[in-house]
N, C-alpha and C positions, 0 to 999 in steps of 0.2 A: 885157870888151868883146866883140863881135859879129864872126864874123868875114866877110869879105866873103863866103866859100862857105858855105853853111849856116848855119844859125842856134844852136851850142854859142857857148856864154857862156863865159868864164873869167876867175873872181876871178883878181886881181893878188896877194893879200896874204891873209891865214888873219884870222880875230877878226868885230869889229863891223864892220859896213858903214858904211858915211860915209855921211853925204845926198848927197853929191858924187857917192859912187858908184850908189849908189841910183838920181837922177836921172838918169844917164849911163846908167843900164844901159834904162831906162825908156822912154827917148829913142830909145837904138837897136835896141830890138823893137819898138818902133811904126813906125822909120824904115823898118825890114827889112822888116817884112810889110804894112806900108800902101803903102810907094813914097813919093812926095810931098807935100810940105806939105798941099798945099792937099787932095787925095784923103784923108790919115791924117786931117788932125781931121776931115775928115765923117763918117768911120764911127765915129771916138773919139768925137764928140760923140753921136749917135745909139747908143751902145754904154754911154756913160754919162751921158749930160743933160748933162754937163757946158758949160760957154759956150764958144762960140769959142776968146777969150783965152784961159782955161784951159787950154784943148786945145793950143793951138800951144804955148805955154808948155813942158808938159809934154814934146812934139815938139822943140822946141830945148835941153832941159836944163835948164833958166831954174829950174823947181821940178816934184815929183815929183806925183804922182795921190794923195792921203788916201786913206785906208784902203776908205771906201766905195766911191769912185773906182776904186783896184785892185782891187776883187774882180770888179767887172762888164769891167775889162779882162782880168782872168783867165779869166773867163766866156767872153768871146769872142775869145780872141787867145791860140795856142798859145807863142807868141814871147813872152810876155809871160811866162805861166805857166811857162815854162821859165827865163827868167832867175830870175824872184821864188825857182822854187825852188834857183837855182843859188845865188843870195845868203844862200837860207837852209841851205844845204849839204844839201840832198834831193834831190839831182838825181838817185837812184835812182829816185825817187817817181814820177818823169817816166816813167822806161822802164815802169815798172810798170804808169801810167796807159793810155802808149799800146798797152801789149801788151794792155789791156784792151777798150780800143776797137777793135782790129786784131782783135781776136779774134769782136769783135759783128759789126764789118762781114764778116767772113767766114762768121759763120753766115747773114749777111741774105743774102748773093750764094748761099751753096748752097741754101736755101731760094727764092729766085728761080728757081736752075738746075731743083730739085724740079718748081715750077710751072711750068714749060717743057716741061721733057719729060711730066710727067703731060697738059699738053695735047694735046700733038704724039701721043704713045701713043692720047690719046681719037680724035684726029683720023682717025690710022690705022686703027683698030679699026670706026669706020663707016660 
């Protein structure tokens, strides 16, 4: 379950996942990061083609996202890709990931800062 601060998932139980839990977990990373019904399935639907119904569906618990379906929600939903890989016990996988991407965006901002001051330097200079 998701908890109201942040977005860490925590299995209830060790083993196989239920669809019960599956669906529930699915539910509430789309609820968390989308906000409201009717806001989640527009970018769920436009994220995965999926149809309205489907989407809300998925939004309520009702049934989960197919295989196809989850990866394009993995694709673009941090929330999402965090549970999936909390259910499948790699939630180290996550920190790994994001130390990975934390690490790009920190080169791209000092490379920014680079082209900054080498302006501001040229600037000076004549």
């Amino acid at each position: 379950m998701l908890h109201k601060k942040g977005n860490s998932f925590h299995r209830e139980c060790e083993g196989r996942v239920s669809s019960s839990e599956y669906r529930q977990a699915i539910s509430a990373a789309l609820s968390q990061e989308l906000g409201g019904a009717g806001r989640a399935a527009k970018a769920t639907m436009r994220w995965t083609g999926a149809s309205e119904r489907t989407v809300k569906n998925w939004i309520s618990g009702s049934y989960g996202p197919t295989a196809e379906h989850l990866i394009e929600l993995m694709r673009h939903s941090d929330s999402v890709l965090a549970v999936v890989l909390e259910l499948a016990g790699r939630n180290e996988a996550m920190t790994t990931e994001r130390l990975k991407l934390v690490k790009q965006d920190l080169a791209d901002v000092l490379a920014t800062i680079e082209t900054i001051c080498a302006a501001e330097d040229d600037q000076r200079t004549d």
